[in-house]
C-alpha positions in Angstrom: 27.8 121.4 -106.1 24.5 122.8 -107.4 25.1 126.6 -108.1 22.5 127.5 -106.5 23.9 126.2 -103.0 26.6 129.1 -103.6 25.7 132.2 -102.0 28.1 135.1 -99.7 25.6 135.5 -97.5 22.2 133.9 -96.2 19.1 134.5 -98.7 15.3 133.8 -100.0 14.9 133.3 -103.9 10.8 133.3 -104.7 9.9 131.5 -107.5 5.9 131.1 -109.2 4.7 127.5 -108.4 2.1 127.0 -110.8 -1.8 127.3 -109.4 -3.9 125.4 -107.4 -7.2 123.9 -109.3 -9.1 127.1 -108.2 -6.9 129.6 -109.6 -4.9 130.5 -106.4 -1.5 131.3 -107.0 1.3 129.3 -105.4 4.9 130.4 -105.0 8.4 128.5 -104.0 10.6 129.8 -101.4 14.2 128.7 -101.8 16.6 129.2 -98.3 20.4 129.3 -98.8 23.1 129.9 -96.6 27.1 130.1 -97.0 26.7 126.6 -95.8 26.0 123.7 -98.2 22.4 123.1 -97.3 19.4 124.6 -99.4 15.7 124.1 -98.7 12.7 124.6 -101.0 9.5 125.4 -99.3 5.8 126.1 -100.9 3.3 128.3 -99.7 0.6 125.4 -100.1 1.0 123.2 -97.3 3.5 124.6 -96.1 5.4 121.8 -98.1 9.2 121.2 -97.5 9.8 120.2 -101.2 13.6 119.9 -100.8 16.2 119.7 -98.4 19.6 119.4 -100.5 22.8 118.4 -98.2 26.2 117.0 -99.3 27.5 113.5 -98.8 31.2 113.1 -97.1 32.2 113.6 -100.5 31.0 117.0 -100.3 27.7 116.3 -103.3 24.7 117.3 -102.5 21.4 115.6 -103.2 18.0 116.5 -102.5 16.9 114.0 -99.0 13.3 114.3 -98.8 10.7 112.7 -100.9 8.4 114.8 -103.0 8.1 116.5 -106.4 9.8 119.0 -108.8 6.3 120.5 -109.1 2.7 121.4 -108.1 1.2 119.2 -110.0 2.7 116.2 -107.8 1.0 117.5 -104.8 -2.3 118.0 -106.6 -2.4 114.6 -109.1 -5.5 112.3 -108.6 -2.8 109.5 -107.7 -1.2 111.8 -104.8 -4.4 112.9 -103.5 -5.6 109.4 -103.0 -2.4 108.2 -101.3 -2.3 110.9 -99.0 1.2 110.2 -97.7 1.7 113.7 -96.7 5.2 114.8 -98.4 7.0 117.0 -96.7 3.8 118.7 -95.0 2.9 121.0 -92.1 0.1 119.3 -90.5 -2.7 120.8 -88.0 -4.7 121.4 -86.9 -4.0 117.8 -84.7 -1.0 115.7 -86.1 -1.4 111.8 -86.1 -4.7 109.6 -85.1 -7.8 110.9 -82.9 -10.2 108.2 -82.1 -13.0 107.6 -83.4 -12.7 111.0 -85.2 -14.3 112.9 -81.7 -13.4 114.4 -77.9 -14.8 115.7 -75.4 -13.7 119.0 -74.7 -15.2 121.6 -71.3 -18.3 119.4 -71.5 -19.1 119.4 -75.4 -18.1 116.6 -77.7 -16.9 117.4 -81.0 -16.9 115.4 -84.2 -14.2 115.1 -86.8 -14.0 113.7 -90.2 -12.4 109.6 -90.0 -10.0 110.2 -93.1 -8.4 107.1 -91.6 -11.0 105.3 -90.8 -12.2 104.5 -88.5 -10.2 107.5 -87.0 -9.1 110.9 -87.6 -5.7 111.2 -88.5 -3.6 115.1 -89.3 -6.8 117.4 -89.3 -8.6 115.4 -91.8 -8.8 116.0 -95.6 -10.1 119.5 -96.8 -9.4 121.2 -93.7 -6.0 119.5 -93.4 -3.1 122.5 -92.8 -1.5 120.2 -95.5 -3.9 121.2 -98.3 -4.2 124.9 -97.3 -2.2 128.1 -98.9 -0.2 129.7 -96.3 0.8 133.3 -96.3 4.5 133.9 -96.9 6.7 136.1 -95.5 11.0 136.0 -96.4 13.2 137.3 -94.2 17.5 137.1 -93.8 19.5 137.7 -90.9 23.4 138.0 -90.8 23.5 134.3 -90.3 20.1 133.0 -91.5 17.3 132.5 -94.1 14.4 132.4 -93.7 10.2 131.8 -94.6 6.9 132.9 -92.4 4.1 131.2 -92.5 1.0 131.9 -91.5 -2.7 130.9 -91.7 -6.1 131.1 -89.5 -8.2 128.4 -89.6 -11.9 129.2 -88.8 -13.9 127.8 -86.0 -16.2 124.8 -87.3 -13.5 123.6 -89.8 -12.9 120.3 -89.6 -14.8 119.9 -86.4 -12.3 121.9 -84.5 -13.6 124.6 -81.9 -11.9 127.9 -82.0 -10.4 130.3 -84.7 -7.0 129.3 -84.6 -4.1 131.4 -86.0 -1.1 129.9 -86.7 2.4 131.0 -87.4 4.8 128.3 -88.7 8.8 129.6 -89.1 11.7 127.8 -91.2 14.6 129.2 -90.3 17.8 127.5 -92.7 21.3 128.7 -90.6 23.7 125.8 -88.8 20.4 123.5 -88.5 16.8 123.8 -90.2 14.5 125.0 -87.7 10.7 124.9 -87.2 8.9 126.9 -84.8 5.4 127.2 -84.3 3.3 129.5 -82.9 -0.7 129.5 -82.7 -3.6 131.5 -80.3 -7.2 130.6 -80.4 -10.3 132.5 -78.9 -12.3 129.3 -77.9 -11.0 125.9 -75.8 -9.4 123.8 -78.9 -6.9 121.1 -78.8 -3.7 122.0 -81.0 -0.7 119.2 -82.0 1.3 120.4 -85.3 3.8 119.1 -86.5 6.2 118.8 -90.3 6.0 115.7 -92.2 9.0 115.2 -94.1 10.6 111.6 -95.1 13.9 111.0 -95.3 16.3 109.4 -97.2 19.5 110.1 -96.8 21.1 108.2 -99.6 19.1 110.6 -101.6 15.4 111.0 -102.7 14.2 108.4 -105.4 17.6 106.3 -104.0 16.5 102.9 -102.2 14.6 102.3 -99.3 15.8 103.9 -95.8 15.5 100.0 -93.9 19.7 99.8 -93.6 19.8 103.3 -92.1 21.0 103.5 -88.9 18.7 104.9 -86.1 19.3 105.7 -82.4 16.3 107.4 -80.8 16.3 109.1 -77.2 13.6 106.9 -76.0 13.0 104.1 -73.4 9.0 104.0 -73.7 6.5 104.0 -76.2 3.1 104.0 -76.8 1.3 100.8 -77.4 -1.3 100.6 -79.4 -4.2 98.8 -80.5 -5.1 97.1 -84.1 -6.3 100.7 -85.4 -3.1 102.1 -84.4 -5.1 103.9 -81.2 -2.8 104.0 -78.0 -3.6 101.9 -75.2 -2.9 104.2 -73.0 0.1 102.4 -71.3 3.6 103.4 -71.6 5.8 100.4 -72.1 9.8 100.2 -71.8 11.1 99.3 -75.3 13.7 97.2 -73.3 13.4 93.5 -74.9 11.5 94.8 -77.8 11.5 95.4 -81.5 10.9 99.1 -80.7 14.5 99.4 -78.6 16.3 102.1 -80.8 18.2 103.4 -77.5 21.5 102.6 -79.8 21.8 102.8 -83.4 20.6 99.4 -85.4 19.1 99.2 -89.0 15.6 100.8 -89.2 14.3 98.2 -91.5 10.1 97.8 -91.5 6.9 98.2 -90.3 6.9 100.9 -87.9 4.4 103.6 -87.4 4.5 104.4 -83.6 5.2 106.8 -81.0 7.9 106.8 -78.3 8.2 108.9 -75.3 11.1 111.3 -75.8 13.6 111.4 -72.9 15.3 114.8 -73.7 18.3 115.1 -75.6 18.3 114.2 -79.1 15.0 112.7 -80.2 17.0 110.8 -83.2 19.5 110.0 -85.1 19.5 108.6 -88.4 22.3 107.4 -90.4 23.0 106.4 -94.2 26.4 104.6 -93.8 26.6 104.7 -97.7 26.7 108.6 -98.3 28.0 109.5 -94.6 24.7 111.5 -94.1 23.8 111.9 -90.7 20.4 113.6 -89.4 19.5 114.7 -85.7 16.4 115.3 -84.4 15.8 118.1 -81.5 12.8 119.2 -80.3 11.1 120.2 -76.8 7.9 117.9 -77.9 7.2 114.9 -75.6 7.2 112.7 -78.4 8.1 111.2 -81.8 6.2 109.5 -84.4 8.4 107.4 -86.4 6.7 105.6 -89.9 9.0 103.9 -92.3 6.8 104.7 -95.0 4.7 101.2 -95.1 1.9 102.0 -97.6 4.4 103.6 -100.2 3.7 100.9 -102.8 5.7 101.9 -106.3 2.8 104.2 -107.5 3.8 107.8 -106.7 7.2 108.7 -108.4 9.2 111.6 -107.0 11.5 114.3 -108.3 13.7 112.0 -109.5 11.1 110.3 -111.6 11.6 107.0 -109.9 9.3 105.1 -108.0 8.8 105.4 -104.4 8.4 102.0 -103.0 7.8 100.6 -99.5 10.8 102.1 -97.4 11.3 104.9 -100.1 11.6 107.5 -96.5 11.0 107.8 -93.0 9.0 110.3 -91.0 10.5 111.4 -88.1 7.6 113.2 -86.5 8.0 115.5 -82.9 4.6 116.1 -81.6 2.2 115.0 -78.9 1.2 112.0 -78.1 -1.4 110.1 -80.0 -5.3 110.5 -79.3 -4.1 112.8 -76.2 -7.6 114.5 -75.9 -9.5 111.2 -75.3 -6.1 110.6 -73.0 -6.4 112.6 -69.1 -3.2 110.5 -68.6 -1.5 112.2 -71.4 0.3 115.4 -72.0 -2.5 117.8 -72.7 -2.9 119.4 -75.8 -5.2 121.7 -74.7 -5.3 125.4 -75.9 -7.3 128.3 -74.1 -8.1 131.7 -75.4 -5.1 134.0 -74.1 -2.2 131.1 -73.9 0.0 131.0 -77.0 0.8 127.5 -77.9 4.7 126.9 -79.0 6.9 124.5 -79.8 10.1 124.2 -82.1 12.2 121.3 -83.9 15.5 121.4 -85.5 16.8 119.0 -88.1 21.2 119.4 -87.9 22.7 117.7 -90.4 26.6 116.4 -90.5 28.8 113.7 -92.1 30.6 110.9 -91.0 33.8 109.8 -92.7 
């Protein structure tokens, strides 16, 4: 077991990162517990680097895709990819049509980064790309990393200045809790965007996982991966995951959480097990379609269609262009929260 999974007691190890192209210093936060599970977090975007848990053997092995360093995050290759490793995203996770909505009266326009819509707050403006603060903290039975960062009014399109407060707290479970306030009508959907592999990172593709999700609707949607609007029973369908089958491919949708555990993904090879809690209405699930070979990971192997699968709590989809939907409105004196937890166990 890595030594540095060892500890008496929970705590925070910083670590420099390395800089960001305009000099801005970036620094590693490392969370350990008495438990065998260690996470790495940096302060630019918010970026769960590593989440290392043990097998049934007891080995650990680092589960998420991304890279030993910086520099991965920042390489001409990443940046054109934009896959998103590991990620907080804001200020409005997954696809916006048409890159605008109509908000109070006023219609606002966002950058189409995925064209021809906006997709996870759009390129420079992306929480993704921006340097949080940090703030470490322990507890008798956690570690822990606060993040925070205030994004303007105007950027990316968005009304408001919103100030957000992001939370990874490593005890029993990895937990993410977000907090943000704004002082102008905004619409807010954040979420993480780590892919897992639970055979370990660099390790295969995750298409014989296991996955059961607490879902029995989803969100159709059209050939720009838009919602519909209708919410369809995945009874009879490829997207029926109410008990556990093999992931395999091609998925990049949301369903409509019924409570109780959002997922549950399974590596039958190392025994890994990951579930998915959250009190968000729904879960984008991609199996990491336009990974294509190019990018190589910590492991300095190749990261290939499959390589991981995001398991993404948030809102729904294009919600503000969607009356229908659960609102992800935000008013000046309201306090938007929500919180996800990622428990992770072994099966013998």
């Amino acid at each position: 077991m890595s030594a540095h999974i060892r500890c008496a007691r929970p705590g925070v190890t910083r670590t420099p990162s390395g800089a960001l192209p305009d000099g801005r210093e970036v620094d590693r936060y490392t969370l350990t517990t008495p438990g065998a599970i260690a996470v790495s977090v940096l302060t630019y975007g918010g970026i769960l680097q590593s989440v290392e848990v043990p097998d049934r053997e007891g080995r650990p092995a680092n589960v998420t895709l991304g890279f030993a360093d910086l520099g991965g995050y920042t390489a001409p290759s990443y940046v054109a990819a934009t896959p998103f490793f590991g990620a907080l995203i804001g200020r409005y996770a997954n696809r916006i049509a048409r890159g605008r909505f109509t908000l109070d009266g006023t219609t606002y326009e966002l950058p189409c980064n995925d064209p021809p819509n906006h997709l996870h707050g759009g390129g420079p403006f992306g929480f993704d790309v921006q340097l949080w603060e940090a703030e470490p903290f322990t507890t008798a039975t956690a570690a822990g990393l606060r993040l925070r960062l205030v994004s303007p009014a105007g950027a990316g399109g968005y009304p408001g200045t919103l100030r957000t407060t992001v939370t990874y707290t490593l005890a029993a479970d990895l937990r993410v809790d977000y907090e943000a306030k704004t002082d102008a009508p905004t619409v807010v959907n954040l979420t993480c965007h780590p892919y897992w592999n639970l055979a370990g990172e660099g390790n295969g593709t995750i298409h014989e996982h296991l996955l059961r999700l607490g879902a029995s609707l989803y969100t159709p949607v059209d050939d720009t991966q838009i919602p519909t609007g209708e919410l369809l029973p995945v009874a009879g369908t490829p997207m029926d995951f109410t008990r556990p089958r093999p992931l395999g491919d091609g998925y990049d949708h949301n369903w409509v959480l019924d409570g109780g555990p959002a997922a549950v993904l399974s590596d039958p090879g190392s025994g890994r097990v990951l579930t998915v809690l959250t009190d968000q209405p729904g879960l984008q699930v991609y199996s990491g379609n336009f990974l294509d070979g190019t990018l190589r990971g910590a492991s300095g192997r190749p990261y290939p269609r499959g390589a991981g699968v995001a398991l993404e709590t948030q809102h729904f989809p294009d919600s503000p262009n969607r009356p229908a939907f659960p609102s992800t409105v935000l008013r000046p004196g309201e306090t938007y929260r929500s919180s996800t937890s990622f428990r992770f166990s072994v099966t013998r």
